[in-house]
NUVO-701698 format. One record per residue: residue number from 1; residue in one letter; x, y negated, z negated of N, C-alpha, C, O in turn. Coordinates in Angstrom, 2 decimals. Layout:
N
+------+------+---------+---------+---------+---------+---------+---------+---------+---------+---------+---------+---------+---------+
! resi ! resn !     n.x !     n.y !     n.z !    ca.x !    ca.y !    ca.z !     c.x !     c.y !     c.z !     o.x !     o.y !     o.z !
+------+------+---------+---------+---------+---------+---------+---------+---------+---------+---------+---------+---------+---------+
!  NUM !    a !       X !       Y !       Z !       X !       Y !       Z !       X !       Y !       Z !       X !       Y !       Z !
...
+------+------+---------+---------+---------+---------+---------+---------+---------+---------+---------+---------+---------+---------+
//
This chain:
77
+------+------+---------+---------+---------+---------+---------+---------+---------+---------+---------+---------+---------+---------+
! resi ! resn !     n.x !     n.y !     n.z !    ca.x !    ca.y !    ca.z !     c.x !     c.y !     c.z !     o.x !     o.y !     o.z !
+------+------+---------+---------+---------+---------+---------+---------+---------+---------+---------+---------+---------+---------+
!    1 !    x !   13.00 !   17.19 !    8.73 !   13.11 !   15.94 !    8.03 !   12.13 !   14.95 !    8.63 !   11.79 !   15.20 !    9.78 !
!    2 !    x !   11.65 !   13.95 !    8.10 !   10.88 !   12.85 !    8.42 !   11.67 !   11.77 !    7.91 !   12.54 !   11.79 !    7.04 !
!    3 !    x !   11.12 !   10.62 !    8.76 !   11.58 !    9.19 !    8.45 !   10.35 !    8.32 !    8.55 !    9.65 !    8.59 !    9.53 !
!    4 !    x !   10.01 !    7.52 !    7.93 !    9.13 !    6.41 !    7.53 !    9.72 !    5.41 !    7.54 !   10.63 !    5.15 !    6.75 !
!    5 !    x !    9.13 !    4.33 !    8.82 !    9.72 !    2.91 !    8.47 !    9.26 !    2.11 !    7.75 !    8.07 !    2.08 !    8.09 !
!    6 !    x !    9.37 !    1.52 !    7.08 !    8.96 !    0.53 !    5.85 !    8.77 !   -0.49 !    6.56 !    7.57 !   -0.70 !    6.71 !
!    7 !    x !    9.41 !   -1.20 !    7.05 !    9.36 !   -3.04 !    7.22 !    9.43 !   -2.74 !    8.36 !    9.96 !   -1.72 !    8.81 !
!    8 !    x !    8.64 !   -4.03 !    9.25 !    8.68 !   -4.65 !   10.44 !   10.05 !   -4.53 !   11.22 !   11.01 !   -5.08 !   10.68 !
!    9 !    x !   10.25 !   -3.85 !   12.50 !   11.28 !   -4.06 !   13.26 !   11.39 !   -5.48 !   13.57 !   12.16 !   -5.62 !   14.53 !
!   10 !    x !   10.95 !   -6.53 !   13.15 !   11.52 !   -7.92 !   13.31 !   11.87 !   -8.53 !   12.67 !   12.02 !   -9.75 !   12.77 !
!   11 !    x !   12.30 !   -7.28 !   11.12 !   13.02 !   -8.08 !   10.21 !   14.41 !   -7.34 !   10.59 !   15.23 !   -7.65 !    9.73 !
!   12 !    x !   14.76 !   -6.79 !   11.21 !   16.12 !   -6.29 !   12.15 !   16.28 !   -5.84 !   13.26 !   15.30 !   -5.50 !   13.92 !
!   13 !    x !   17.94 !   -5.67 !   13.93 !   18.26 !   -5.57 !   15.00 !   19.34 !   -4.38 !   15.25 !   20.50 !   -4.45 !   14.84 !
!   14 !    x !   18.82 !   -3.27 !   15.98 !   19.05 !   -1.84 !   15.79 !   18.65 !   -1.43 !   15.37 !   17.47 !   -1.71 !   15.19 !
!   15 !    x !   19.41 !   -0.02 !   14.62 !   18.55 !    1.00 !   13.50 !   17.57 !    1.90 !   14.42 !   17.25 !    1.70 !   15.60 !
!   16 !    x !   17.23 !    2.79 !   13.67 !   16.46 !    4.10 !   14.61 !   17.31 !    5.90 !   14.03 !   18.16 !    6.39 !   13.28 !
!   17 !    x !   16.39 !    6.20 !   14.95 !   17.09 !    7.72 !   14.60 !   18.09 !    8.16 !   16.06 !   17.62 !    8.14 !   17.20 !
!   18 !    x !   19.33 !    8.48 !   15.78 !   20.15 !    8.95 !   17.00 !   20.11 !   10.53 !   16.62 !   20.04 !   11.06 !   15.51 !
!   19 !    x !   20.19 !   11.18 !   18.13 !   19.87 !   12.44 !   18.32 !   21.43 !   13.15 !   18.90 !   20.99 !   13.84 !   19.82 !
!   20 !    x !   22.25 !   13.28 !   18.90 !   23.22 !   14.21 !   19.49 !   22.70 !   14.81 !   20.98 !   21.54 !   14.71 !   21.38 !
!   21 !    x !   23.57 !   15.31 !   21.56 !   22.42 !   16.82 !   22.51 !   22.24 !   17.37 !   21.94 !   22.89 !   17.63 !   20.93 !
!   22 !    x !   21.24 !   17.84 !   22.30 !   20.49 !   18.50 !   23.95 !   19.61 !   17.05 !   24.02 !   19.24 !   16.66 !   25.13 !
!   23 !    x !   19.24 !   16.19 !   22.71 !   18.45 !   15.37 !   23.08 !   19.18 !   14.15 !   23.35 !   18.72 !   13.54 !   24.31 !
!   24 !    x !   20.38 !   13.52 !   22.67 !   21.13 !   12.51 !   23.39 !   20.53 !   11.31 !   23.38 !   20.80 !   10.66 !   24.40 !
!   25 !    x !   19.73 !   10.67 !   22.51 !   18.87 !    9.48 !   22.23 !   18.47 !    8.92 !   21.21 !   18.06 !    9.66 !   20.32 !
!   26 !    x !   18.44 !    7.34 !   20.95 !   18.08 !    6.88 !   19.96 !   16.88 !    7.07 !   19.56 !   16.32 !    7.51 !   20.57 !
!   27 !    x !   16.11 !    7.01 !   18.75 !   14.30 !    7.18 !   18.73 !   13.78 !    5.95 !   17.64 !   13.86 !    6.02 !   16.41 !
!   28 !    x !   13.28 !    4.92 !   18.38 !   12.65 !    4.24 !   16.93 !   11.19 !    4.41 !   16.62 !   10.48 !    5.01 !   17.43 !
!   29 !    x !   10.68 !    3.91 !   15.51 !    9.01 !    4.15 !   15.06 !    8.79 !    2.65 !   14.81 !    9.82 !    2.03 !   14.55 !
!   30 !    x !    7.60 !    1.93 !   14.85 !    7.38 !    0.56 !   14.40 !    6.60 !    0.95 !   12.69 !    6.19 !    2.09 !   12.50 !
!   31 !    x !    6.51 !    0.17 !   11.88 !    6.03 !    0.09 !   10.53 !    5.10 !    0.97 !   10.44 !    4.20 !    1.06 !   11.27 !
!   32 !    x !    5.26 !    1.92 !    9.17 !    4.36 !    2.98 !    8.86 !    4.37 !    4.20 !    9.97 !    3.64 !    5.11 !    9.58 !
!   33 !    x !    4.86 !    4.43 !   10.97 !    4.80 !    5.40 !   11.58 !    5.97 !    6.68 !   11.02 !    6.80 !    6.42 !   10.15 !
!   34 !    x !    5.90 !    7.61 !   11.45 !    6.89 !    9.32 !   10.72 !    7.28 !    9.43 !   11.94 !    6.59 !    9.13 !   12.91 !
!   35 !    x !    8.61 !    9.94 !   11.99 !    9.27 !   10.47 !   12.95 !    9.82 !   12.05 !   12.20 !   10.88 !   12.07 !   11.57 !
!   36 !    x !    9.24 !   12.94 !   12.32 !    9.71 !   14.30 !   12.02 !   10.32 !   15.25 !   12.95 !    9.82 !   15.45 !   14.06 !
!   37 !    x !   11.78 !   16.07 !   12.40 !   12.32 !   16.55 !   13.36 !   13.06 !   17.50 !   12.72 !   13.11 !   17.61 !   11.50 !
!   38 !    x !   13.69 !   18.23 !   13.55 !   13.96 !   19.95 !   12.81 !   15.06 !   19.15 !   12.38 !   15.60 !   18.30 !   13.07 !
!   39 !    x !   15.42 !   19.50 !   11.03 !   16.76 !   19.13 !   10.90 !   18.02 !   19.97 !   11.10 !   19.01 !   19.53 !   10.52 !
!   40 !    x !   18.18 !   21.05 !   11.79 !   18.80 !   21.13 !   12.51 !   19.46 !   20.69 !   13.54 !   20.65 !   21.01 !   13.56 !
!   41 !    x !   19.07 !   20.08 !   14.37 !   19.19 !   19.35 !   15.21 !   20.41 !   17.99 !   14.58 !   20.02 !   17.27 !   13.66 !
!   42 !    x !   21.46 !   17.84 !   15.02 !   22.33 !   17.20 !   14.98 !   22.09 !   15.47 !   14.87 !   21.99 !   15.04 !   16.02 !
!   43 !    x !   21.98 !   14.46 !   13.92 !   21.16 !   13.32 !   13.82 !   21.68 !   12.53 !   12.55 !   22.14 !   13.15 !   11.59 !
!   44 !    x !   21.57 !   10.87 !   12.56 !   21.85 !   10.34 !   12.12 !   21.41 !    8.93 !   12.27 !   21.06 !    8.62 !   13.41 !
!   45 !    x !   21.33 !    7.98 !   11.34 !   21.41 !    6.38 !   11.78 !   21.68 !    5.64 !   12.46 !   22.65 !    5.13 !   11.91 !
!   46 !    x !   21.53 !    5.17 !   13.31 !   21.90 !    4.07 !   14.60 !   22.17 !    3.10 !   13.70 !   21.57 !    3.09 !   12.63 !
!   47 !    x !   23.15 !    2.12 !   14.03 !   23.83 !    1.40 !   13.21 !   22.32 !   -0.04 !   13.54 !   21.56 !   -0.22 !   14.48 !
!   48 !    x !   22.53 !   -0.77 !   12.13 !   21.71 !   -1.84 !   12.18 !   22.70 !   -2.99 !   12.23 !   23.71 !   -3.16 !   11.56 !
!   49 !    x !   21.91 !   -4.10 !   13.62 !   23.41 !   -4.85 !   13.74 !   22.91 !   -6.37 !   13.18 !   23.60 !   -7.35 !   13.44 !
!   50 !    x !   21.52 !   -6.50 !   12.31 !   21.12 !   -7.32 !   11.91 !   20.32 !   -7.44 !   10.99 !   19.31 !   -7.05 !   11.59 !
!   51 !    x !   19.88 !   -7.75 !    9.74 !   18.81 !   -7.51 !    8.93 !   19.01 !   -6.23 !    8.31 !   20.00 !   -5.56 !    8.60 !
!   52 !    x !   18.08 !   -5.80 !    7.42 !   18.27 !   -4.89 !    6.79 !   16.31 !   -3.92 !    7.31 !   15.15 !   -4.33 !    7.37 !
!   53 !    x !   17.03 !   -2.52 !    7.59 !   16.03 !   -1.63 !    7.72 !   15.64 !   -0.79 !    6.54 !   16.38 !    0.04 !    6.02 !
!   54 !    x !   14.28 !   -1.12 !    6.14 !   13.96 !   -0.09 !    4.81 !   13.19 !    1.06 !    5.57 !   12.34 !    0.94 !    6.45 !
!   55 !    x !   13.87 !    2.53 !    4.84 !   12.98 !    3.84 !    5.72 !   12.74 !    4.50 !    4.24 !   13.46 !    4.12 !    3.31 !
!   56 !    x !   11.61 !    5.56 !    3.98 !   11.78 !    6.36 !    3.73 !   11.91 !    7.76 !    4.07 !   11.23 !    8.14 !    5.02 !
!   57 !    x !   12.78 !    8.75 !    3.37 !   13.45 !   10.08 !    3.96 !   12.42 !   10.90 !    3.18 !   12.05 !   10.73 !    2.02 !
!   58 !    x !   11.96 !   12.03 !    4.24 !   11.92 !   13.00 !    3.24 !   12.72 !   14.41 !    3.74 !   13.67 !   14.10 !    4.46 !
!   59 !    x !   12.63 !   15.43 !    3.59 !   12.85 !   16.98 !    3.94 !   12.04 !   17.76 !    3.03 !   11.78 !   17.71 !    1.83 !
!   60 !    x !   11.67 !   18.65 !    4.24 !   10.33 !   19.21 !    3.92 !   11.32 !   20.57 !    4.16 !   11.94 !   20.64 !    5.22 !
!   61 !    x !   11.44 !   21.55 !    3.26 !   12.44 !   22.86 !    3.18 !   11.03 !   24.33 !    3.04 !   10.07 !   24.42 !    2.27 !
!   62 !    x !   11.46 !   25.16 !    4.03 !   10.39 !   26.24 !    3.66 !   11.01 !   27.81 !    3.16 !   11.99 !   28.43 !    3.58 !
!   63 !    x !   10.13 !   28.11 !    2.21 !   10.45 !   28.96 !    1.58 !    9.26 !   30.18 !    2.01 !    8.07 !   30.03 !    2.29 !
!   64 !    x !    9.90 !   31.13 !    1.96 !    9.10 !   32.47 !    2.39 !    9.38 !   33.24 !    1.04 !   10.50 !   33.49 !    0.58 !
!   65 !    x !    8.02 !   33.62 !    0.42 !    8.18 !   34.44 !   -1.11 !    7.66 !   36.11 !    0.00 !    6.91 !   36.45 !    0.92 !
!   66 !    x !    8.94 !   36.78 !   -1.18 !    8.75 !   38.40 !   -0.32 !    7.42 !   38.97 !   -1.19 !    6.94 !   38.91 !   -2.32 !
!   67 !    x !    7.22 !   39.41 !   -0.23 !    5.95 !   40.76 !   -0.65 !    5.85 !   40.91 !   -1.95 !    6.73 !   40.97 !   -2.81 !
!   68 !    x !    4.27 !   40.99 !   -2.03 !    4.76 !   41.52 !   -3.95 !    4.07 !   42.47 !   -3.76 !    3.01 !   42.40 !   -3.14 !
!   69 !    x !    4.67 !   43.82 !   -4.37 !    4.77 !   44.99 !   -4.37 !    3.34 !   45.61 !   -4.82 !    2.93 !   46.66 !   -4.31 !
!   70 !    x !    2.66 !   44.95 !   -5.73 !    1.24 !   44.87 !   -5.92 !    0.30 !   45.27 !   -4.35 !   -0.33 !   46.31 !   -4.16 !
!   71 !    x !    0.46 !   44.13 !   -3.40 !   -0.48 !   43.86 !   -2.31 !    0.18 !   45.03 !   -1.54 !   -0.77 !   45.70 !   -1.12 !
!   72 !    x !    1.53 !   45.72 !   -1.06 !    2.03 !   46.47 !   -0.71 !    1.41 !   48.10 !   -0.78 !    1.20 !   48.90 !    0.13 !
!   73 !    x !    1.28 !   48.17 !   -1.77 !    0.16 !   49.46 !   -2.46 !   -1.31 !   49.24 !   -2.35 !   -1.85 !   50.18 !   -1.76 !
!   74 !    x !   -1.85 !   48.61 !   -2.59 !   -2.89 !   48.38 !   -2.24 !   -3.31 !   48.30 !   -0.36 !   -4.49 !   48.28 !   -0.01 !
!   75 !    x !   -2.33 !   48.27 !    0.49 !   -2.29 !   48.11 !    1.87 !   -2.91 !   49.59 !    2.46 !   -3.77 !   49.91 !    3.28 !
!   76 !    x !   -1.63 !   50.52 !    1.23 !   -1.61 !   51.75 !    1.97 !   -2.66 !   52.57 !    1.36 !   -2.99 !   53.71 !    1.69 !
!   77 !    x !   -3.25 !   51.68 !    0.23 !   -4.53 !   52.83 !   -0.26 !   -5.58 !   52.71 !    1.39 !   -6.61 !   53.37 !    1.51 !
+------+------+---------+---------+---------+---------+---------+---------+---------+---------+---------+---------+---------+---------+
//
């Protein structure tokens, strides 16, 4: 997953990415920077205790296409 901060951290107070263990930490980015991270990893919002934080989310999901049976035959010619 990635996060994109939108607005200035001085239009609020808190907010960030919290990590669970093994990592156990808040993480912030200042405007326009990505914070990408396995999403696995156990994670969520740090509460904002002032102002409003605009982020955008993405998730980036990978897909593995199986063999096509074509290139398979052709290997063993």
């Amino acid at each position: 997953n990635c996060v994109v901060l939108l607005n200035p951290r001085a239009d609020f107070s808190g907010g960030g990415t919290a990590f669970a263990p093994p990592l156990d930490r808040v993480l912030s980015t200042q405007v326009g920077e990505c914070l990408c991270s396995c999403g696995q990893l156990l994670h969520g919002a740090a509460p904002v205790t002032a102002g409003t934080r605009y982020v955008l989310i993405a998730f980036i999901d990978e897909q593995q296409e199986p063999p096509d049976d074509d290139e398979e035959e052709e290997e063993e010619e």
